[in-house]
C-alpha positions as CSV (number, residue, x, y, z in Angstrom):
1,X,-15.7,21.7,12.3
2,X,-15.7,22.1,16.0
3,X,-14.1,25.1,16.6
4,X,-16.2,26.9,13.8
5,X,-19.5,24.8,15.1
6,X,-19.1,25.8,18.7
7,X,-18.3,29.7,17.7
8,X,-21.1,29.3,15.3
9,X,-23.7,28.6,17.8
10,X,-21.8,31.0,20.6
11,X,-22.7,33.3,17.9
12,X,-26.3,32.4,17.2
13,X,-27.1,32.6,20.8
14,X,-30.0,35.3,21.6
15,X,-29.3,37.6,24.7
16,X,-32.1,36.1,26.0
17,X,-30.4,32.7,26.7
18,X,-32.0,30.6,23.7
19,X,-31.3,29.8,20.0
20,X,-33.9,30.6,17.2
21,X,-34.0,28.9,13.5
22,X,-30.8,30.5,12.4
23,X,-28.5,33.9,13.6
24,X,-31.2,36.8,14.5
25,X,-33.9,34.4,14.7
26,X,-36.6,34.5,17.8
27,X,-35.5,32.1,20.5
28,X,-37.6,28.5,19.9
29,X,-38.0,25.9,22.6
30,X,-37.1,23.2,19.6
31,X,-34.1,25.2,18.7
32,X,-32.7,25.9,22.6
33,X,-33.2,22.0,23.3
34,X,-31.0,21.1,20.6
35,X,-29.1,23.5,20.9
36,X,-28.1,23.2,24.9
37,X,-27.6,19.2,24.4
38,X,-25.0,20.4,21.4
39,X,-22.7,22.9,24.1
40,X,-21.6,20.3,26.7
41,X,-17.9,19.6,25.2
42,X,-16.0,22.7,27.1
43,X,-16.6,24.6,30.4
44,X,-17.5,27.3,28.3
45,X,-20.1,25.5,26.5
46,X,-21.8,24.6,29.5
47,X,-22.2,27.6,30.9
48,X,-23.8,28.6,27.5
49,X,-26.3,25.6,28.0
50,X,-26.8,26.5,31.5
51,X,-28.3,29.9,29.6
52,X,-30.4,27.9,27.8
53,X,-31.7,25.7,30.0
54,X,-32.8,28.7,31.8
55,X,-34.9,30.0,29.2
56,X,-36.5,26.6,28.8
57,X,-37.0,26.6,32.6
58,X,-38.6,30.3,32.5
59,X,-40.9,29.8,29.9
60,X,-42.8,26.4,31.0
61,X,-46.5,26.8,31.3
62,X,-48.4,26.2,34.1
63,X,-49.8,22.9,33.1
64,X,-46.3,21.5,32.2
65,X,-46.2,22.2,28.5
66,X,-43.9,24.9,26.1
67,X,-44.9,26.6,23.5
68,X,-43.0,26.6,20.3
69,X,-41.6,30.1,21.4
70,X,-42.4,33.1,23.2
71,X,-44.6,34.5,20.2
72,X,-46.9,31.5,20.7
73,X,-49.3,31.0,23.8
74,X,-50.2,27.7,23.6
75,X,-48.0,24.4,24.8
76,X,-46.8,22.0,22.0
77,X,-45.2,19.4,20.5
78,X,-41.9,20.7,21.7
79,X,-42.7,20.1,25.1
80,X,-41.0,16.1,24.4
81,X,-37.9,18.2,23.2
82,X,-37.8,20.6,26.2
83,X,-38.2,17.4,28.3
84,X,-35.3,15.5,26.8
85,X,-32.8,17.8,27.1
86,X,-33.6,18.8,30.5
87,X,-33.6,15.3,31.8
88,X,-30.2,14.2,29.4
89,X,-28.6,17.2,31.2
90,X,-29.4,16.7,35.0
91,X,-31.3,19.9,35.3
92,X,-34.6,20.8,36.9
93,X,-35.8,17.4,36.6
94,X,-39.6,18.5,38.5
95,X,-39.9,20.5,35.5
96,X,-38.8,17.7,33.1
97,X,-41.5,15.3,35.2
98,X,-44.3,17.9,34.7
99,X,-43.8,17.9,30.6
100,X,-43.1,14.6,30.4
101,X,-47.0,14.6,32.3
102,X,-48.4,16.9,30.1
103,X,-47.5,14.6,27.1
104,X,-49.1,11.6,28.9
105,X,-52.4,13.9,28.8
106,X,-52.4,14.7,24.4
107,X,-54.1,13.2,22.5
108,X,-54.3,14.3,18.5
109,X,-57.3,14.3,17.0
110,X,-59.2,11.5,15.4
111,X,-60.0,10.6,12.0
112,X,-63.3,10.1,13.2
113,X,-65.7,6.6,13.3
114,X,-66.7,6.7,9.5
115,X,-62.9,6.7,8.7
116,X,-62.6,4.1,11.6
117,X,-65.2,1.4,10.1
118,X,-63.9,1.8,6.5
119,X,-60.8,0.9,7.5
120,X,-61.7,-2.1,9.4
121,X,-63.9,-2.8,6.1
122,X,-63.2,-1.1,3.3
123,X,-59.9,-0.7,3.4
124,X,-59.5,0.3,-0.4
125,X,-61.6,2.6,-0.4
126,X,-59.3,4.9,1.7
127,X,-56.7,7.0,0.2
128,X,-54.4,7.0,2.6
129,X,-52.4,4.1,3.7
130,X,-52.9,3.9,8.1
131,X,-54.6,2.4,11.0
132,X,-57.1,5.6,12.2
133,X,-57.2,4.1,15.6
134,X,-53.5,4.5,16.6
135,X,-52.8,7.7,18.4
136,X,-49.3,9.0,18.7
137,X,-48.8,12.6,19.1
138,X,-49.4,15.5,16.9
139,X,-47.9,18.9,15.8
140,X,-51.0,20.8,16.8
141,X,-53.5,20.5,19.4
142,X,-55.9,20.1,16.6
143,X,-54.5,17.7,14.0
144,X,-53.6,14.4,13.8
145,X,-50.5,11.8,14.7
146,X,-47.2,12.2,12.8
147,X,-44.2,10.3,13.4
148,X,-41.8,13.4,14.2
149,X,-43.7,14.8,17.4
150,X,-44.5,11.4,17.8
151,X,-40.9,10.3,17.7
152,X,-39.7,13.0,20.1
153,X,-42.5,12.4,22.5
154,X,-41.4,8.7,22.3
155,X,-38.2,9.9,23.5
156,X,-39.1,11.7,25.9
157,X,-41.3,9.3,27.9
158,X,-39.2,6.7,27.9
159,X,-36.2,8.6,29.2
160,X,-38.6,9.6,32.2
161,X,-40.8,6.6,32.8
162,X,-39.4,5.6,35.8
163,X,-41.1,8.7,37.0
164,X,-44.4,8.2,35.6
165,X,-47.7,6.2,36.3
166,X,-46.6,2.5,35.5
167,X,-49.6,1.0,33.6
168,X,-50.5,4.7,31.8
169,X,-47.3,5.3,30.3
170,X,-46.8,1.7,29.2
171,X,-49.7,1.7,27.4
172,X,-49.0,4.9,25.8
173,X,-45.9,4.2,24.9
174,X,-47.3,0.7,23.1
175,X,-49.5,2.6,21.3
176,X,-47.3,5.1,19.9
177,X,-44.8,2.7,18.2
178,X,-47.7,0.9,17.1
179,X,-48.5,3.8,15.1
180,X,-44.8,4.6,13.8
181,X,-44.3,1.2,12.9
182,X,-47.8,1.3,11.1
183,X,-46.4,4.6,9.0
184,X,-43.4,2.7,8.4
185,X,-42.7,3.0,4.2
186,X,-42.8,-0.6,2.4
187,X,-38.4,-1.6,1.8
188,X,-38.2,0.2,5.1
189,X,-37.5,3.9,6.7
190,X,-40.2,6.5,7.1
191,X,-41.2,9.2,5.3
192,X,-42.7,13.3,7.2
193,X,-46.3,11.7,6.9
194,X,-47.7,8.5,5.2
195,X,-46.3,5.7,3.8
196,X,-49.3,5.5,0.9
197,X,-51.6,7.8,-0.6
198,X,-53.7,6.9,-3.9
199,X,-52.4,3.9,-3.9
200,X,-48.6,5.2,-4.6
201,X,-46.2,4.6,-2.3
202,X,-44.1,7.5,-0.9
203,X,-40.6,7.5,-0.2
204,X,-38.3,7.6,3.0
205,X,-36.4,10.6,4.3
206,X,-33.2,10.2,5.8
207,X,-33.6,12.2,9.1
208,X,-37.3,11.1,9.6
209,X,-35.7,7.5,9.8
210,X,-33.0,8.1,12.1
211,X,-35.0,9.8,14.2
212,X,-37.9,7.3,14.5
213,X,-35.0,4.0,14.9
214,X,-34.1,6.2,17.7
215,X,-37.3,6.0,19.3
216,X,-37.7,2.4,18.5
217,X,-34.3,1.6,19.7
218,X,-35.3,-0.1,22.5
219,X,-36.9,-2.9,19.9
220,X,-33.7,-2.8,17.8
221,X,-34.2,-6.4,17.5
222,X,-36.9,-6.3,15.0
223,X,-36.9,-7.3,11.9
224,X,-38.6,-3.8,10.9
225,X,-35.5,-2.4,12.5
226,X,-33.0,-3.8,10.8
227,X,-34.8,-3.4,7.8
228,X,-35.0,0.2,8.4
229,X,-31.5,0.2,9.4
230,X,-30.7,-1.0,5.9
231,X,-32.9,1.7,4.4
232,X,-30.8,4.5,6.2
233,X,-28.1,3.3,4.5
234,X,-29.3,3.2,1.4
235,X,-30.5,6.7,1.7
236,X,-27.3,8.5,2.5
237,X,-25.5,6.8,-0.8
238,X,-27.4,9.8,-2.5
239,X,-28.5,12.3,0.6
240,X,-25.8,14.3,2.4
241,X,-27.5,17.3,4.4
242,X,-25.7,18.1,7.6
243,X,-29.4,17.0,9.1
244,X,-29.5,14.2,7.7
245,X,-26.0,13.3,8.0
246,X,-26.5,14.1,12.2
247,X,-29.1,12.2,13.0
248,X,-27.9,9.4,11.2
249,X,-24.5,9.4,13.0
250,X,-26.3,9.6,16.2
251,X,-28.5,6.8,15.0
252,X,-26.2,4.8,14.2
253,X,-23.8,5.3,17.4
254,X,-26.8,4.2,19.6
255,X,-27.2,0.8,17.1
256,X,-23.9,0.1,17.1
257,X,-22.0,-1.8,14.3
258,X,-21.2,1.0,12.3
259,X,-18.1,2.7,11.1
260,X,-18.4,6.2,12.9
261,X,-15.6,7.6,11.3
262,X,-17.1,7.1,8.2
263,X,-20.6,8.9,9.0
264,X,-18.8,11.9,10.8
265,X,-16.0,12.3,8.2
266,X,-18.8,12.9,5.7
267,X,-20.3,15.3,8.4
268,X,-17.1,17.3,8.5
269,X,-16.9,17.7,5.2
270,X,-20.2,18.9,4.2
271,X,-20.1,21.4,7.3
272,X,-16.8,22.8,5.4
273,X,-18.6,23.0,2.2
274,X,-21.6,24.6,3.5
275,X,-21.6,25.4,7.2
276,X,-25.2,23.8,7.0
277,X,-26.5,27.5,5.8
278,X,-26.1,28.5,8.8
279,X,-29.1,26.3,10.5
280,X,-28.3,26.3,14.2
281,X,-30.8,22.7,14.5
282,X,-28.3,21.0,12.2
283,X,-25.1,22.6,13.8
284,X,-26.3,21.6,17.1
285,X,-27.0,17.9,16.1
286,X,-23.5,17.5,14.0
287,X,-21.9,18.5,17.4
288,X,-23.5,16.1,19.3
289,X,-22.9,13.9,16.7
290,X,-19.2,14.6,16.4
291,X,-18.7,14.4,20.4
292,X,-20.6,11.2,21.7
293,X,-23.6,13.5,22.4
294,X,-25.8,10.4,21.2
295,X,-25.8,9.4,24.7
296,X,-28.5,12.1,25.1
297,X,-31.1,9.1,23.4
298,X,-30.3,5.6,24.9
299,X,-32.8,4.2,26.4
């Protein structure tokens, strides 16, 4: 898989320097992240991140956000993911400090006081399942928190605190897991949005999970964790998409205890049967998976 995977993305790659969705896709600043941590293995692969990194360099607003792509004005969510890779790399790492600032400065929107107080005393009479009071991030300047952009944004700050006001980001940070963890499904592992609805409990997705235990790594100790941990596991017995299947491996290289050959053997092999339909996100991830790349989130 990693000669095909590498040609793959060489082959996915816009003139413009960044990746979109699949091959012929408009470049995205979620896809070109990904994308640029997944070409570091050969000279040639890094000069085809160095493209990429460009094109995230180039198209940073003002105010230190990204947009989701060119097509969109406004900064976004994938500002965290812009961030990370820049700062995982060693490149322009004033530009990785002014994202990493513009996250400190979202905030989602609210569910409002009314939902606030019903919570605090009604709880039942809700119909979703969540503290309203716990910010993380969201996917759009007006919405809520969910636990992807959350995650990522997690990421993100805590790879560059050391560069950012002690006390805010702290406290930011605290808040956000306290929000994942209070999304965090019932036997473990998290699922896109809630964890309850009408009083039925919704399942956990594979990917969702590894991504949030990586943003929570740094509290692997916990019993939610491990729990989660287990959950993962139990997931994949019956769940074998190439995005699942990456972020998993790199989940479980950053835990540690795991047999890796295990995870990227059944990478390898679902790659072969499918070459992941040709989604440059999941080809990008499976590399790094497949070539340490899960270095890119220790904490």
């Amino acid at each position: 898989m990693m000669r095909s995977g590498r040609e793959q993305l060489v082959a996915s790659q816009n003139r413009d320097g960044g990746w979109g969705a699949q091959q012929g896709r408009a470049s995205s600043t979620e896809i070109t992240a990904l994308a640029a941590l997944g070409r570091l293995d050969t000279s040639a692969s890094r000069a085809s991140a160095t493209h990429g990194l460009r094109w995230l360099a180039d198209r940073q607003h003002d105010d230190g956000g990204w947009p989701v792509s060119a097509q969109v004005d406004g900064a976004s969510w994938a500002t965290a993911l812009a961030v990370l890779a820049l700062d995982a790399l060693g490149r322009e790492p004033t530009r990785a400090v002014r994202g990493a600032r513009w996250l400190l400065r979202r905030a989602p929107r609210t569910l409002g006081m009314t939902i606030s107080l019903l919570h605090r005393f009604a709880p039942s009479t809700l119909a979703v399942r969540l503290n309203p009071d716990l910010k993380g991030w969201a996917w759009t300047s007006d919405a809520t928190s969910f636990v992807e952009p959350t995650c990522y944004a997690l990421l993100a700050l805590k790879r560059l605190r050391r560069h950012l006001p002690g006390a805010v980001v702290a406290e930011r940070i605290d808040e956000a897991e306290h929000m994942v963890y209070d999304r965090m499904c019932r036997d473990g592992g998290w699922n896109y949005g809630n964890s309850t609805v009408l009083e039925a409990e919704l399942w956990p997705y594979a990917d969702v999970t590894a991504l949030a235990l990586l943003a929570l790594v740094d509290r692997r100790q916990r019993e939610a964790n491990q729990r989660s941990l287990g959950a993962l596991r139990k997931m994949l017995q019956s769940v074998d998409s190439g995005l699942s299947l990456a972020w998993a491996t790199l989940c479980f290289e950053v835990y540690g205890g795991e047999d890796l050959a295990l995870w990227r053997g059944r990478l390898v092999e679902r790659y072969a049967r499918t070459a992941f339909l040709g989604e440059t996100k999941a080809v990008a991830l499976a590399l790094l998976a497949l070539t340490g790349g899960a270095e890119a989130f220790r904490l």
